[in-house]
C-alpha positions in Angstrom: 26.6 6.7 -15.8 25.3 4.1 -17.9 29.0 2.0 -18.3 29.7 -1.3 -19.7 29.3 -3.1 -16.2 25.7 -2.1 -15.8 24.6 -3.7 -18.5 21.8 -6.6 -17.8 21.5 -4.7 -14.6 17.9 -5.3 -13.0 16.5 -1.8 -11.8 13.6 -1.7 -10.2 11.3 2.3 -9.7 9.2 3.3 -7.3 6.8 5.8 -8.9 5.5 6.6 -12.6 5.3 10.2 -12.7 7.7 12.6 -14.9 10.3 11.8 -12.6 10.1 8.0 -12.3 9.4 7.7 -16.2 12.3 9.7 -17.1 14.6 7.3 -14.8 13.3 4.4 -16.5 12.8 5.6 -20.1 16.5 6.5 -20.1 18.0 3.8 -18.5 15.6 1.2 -20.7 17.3 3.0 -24.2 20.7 2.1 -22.7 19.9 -1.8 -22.8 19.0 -2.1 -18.3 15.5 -4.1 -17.8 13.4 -1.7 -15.3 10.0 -3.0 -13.4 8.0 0.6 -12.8 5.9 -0.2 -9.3 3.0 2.4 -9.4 -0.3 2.2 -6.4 -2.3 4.2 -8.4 -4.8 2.6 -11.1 -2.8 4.5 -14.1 0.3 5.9 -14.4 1.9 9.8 -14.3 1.7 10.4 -11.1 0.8 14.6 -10.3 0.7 14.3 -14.4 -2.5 12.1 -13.8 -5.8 12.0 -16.1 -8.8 11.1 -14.2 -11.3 9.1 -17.0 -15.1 8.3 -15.6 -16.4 5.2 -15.8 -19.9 5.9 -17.0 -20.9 5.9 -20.7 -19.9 9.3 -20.8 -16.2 8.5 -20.2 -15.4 12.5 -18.7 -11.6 13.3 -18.4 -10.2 15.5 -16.4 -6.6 16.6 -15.9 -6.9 17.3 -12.3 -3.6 17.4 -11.5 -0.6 19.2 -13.2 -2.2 21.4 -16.0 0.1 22.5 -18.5 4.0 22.2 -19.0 5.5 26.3 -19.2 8.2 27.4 -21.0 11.5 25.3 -20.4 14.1 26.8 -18.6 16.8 24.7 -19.8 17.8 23.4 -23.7 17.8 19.5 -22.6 14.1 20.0 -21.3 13.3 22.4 -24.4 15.3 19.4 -26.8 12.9 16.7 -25.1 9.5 19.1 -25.7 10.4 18.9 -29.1 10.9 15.8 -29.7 7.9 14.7 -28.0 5.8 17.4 -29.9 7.4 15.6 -32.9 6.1 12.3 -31.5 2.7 13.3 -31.5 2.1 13.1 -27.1 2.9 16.7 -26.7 1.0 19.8 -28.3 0.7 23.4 -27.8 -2.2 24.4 -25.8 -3.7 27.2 -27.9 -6.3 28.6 -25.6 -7.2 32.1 -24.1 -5.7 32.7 -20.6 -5.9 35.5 -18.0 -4.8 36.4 -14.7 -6.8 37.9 -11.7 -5.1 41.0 -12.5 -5.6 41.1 -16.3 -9.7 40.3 -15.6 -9.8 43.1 -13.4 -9.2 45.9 -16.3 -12.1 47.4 -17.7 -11.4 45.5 -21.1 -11.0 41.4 -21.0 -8.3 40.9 -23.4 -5.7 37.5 -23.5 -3.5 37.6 -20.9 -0.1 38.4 -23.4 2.1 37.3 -20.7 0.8 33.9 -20.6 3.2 32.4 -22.6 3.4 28.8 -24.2 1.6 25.8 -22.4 2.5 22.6 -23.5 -0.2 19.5 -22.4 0.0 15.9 -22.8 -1.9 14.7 -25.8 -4.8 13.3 -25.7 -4.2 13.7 -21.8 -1.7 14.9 -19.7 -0.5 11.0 -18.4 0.1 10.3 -22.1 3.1 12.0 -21.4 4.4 9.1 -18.9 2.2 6.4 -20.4 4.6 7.0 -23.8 8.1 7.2 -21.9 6.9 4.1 -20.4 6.0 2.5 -23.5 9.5 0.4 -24.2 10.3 -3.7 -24.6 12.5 -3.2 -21.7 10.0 -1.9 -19.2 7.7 -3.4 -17.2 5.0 -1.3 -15.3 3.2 -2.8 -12.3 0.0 -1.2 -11.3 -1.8 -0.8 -8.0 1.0 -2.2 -6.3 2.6 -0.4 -3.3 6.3 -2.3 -3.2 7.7 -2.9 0.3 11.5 -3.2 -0.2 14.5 -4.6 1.6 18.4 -4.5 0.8 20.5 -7.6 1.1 23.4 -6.8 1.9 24.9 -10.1 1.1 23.7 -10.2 -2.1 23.7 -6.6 -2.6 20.3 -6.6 -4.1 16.7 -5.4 -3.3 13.6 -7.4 -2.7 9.9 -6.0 -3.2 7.1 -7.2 -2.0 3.4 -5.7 -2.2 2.3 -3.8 1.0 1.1 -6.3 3.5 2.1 -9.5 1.8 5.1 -11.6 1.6 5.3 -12.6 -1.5 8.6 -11.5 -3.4 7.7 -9.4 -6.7 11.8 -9.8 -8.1 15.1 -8.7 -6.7 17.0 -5.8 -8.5 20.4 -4.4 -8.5 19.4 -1.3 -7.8 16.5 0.3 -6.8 15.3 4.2 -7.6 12.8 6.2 -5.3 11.0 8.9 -7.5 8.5 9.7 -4.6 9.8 11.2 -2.0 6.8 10.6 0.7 7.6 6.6 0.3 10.4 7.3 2.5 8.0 9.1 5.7 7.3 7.9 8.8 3.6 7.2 7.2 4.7 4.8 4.3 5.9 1.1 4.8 7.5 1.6 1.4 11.7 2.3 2.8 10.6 1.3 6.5 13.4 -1.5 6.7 15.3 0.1 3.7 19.1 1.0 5.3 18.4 5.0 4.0 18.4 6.7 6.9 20.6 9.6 5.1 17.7 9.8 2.3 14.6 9.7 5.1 17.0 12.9 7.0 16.8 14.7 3.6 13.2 14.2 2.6 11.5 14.5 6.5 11.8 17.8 6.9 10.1 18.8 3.2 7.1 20.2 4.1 4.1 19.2 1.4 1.9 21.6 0.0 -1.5 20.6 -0.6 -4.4 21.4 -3.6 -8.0 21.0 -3.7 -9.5 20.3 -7.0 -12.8 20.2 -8.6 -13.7 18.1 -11.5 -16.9 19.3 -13.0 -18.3 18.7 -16.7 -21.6 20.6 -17.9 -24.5 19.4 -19.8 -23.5 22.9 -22.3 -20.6 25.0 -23.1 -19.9 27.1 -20.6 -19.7 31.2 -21.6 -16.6 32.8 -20.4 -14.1 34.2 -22.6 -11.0 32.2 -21.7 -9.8 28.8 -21.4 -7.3 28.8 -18.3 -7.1 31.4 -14.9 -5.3 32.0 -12.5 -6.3 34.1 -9.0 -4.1 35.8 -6.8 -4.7 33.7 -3.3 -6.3 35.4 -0.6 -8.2 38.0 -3.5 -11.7 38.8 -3.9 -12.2 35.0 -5.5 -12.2 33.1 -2.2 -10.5 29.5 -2.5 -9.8 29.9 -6.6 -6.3 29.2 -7.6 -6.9 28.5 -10.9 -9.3 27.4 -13.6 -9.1 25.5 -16.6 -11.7 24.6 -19.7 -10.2 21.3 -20.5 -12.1 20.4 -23.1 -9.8 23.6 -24.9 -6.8 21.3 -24.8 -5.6 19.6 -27.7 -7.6 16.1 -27.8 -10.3 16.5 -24.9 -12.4 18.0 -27.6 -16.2 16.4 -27.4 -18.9 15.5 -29.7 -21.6 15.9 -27.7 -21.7 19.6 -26.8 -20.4 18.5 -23.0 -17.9 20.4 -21.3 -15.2 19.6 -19.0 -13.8 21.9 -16.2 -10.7 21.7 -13.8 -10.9 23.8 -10.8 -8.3 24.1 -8.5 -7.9 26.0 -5.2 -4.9 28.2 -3.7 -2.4 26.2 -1.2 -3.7 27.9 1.8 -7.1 26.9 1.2 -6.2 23.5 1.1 -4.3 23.5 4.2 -7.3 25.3 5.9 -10.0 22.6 5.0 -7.4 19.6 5.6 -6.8 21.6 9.5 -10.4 21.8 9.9 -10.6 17.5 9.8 -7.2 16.6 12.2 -8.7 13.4 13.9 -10.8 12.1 11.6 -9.6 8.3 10.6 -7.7 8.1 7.1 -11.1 7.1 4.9 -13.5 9.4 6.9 -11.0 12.4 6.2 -10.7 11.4 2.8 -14.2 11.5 2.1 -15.3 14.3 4.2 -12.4 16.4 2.2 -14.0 15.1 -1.1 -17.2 16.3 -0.3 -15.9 19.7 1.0 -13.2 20.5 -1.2 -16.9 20.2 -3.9 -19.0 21.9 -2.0 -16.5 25.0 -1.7 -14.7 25.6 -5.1 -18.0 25.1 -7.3 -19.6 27.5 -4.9 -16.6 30.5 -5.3 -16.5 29.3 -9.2 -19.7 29.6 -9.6 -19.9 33.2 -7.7 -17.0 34.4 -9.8 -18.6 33.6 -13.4 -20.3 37.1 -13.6 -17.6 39.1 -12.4 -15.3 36.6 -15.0 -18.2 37.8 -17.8 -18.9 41.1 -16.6 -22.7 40.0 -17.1 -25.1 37.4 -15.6 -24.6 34.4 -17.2 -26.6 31.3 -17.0 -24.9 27.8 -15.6 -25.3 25.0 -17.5 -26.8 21.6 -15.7 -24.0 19.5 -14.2 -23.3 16.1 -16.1 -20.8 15.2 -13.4 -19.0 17.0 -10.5 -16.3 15.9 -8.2 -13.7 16.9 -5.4 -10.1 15.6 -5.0 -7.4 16.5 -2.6 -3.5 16.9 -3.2 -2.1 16.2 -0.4 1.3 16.5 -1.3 0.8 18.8 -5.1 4.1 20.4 -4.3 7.1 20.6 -2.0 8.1 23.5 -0.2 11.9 23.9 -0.7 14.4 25.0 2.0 17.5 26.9 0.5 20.0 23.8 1.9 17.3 21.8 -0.6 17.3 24.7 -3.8 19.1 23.3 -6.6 22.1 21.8 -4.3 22.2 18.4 -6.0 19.9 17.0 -8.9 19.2 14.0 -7.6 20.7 11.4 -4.5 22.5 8.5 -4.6 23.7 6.5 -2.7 25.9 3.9 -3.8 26.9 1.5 -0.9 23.0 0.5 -0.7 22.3 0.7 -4.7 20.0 3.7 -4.2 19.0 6.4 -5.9 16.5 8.8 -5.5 14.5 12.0 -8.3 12.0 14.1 -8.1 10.7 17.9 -8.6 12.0 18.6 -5.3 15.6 18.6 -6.1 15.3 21.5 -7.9 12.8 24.8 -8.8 13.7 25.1 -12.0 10.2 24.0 -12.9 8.0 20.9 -11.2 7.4 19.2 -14.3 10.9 20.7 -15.7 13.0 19.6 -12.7 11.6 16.9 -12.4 12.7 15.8 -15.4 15.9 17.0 -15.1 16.0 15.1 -11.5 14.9 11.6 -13.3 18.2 12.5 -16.2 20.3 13.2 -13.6 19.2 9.6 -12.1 19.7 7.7 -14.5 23.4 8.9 -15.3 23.9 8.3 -11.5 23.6 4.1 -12.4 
């Protein structure tokens, strides 16, 4: 709770996804400076938009794809009000299911429901929360930190260096992995209660494919999803970006977003164990390609019902998720919305705190935060 005595308080956040945002966005409109520490080269986090860097300039949202109906009025309120702003907009496209495809008629799946995107992309969601006099974003930085318990304050510095980046009264974790055994990120933080809470959260991982075509591609919808372990091989879902509000194209080009089922994913990243980090990266790159435009491209005439011809490839790509998800155990479900702990100026949000919705809860998990301050 934001209360007279925080005030001028110096907060620093570890992540800029919906969760991390939220934290910051809120506590920057009640007067706190925040410094948002993000390793990636842009922010949102699993709300990410991957841009190209040739002439062509390709996006792809390759990671969270669309934002369902809320579940809750304060996420429904906050829709609308960034709808209002202009970085949200209803996704008007044609979508299906495995089970809908199969009938003998293709018709719009009318179960699908709204689907809300970030507009032009899905980080403009984050990129506008962040957008405030009172924030500060720091990008490609991975922030070591340490609490003083003296001072009762937090110094960062960048992975591998010593040089301090600031010292902050209190300090908010939005990722959950920076506190493994894997990251230096909470290594010498005092958090043992938060490591116990988040070590035992098992990730689920998500292959994706970013492809774009040289032509429009033929198939009567705009977003899919498969049953896993169906008739489709690794497909969990697929998506004609370029039908979202503000990835339209000029130059007859089509995106696509494909992404594979969880168990998929954890079948391809079993099949490297032993590989060093970057060889395992790439060689799950290369496969994770190789495998969904292979099934996608063997399900387009059973998608069609008719042969259909494939359009030349402008640009095709794989990506890995390590962590897309988290599995929740029923002592994790919806116990608490977010944790804090306040002898070591600590708090910590994210999607795993609750299944209400990932991009939903972890919204609510990042509100929850910053009333915890």
């Amino acid at each position: 709770m934001i209360t007279g005595s925080s005030e001028g308080l110096n907060v620093a956040v570890l992540g800029s996804g919906i969760a991390g945002s939220t934290v910051a966005r809120k506590l920057a409109d009640s007067g706190l400076k925040v410094t948002v520490f993000e390793c990636g080269f842009g922010v949102g986090g699993r709300t990410s938009t991957r841009v190209t860097r040739d002439e062509h300039k390709f996006s792809f949202d390759h990671g969270a794809q669309y934002i369902g109906q809320a579940k809750t009025k304060s996420f429904q309120s906050s829709l609308n009000e960034w709808e209002t702003l202009g970085f949200v907009k209803k996704w008007e496209g044609r979508f299906a299911s495995v089970d809908a495809i199969e009938q003998p008629d293709i018709q719009q799946d009318p179960s699908a429901g709204c689907h809300y995107v970030g507009y032009p992309a899905m980080n403009s969601i984050c990129k506008n929360l962040l957008d405030h006099e009172n924030i500060d974003v720091i990008l490609q930085t991975r922030a070591c930190c340490k609490f003083d318990e003296s001072t009762q304050k937090w110094s960062l510095t960048p992975h591998g260096e010593d040089k301090c980046m600031g010292q902050f009264d209190w300090l908010v974790g939005s990722d959950r992995l920076s506190a493994t055994n894997d990251r230096a990120d909470l290594r010498h933080a005092p958090l043992s209660d938060f490591k116990s809470l988040v070590e035992p959260i098992v990730s689920i991982p998500i292959l994706t494919l970013m492809i774009a075509f040289d032509s429009s591609l033929e198939i009567p919808f705009d977003g899919i999803r498969f049953e896993e372990g169906g008739s489709f091989g690794t497909l969990g879902w697929i998506a004609r970006d370029t039908s979202k509000p503000g990835r339209d194209r000029t130059d007859g080009r089509e995106c696509w977003v494909v992404q594979s089922g969880p168990q998929a994913a954890k079948e391809l990243l079993e099949s490297v164990k032993g590989a060093s980090f970057e060889n395992t990266r790439e060689i799950v790159r290369e496969k994770a390609k190789e495998i969904l435009y292979s099934d996608f491209v063997s399900a387009l005439p059973r998608l069609t019902k008719e042969n259909i011809s494939i359009p030349k490839t402008s640009y095709i790509v794989g990506h890995r998720w390590s962590a897309a998800f988290p599995l929740l155990q029923n002592s994790q479900d919806g116990k608490v919305p977010c944790f804090d702990d306040r002898q070591n100026n600590f708090v910590a949000c994210g999607d795993y705190f609750d299944k209400v919705g990932r991009i939903e809860g972890a919204f609510l998990s990042g509100v929850s935060a910053s009333e915890t301050i």
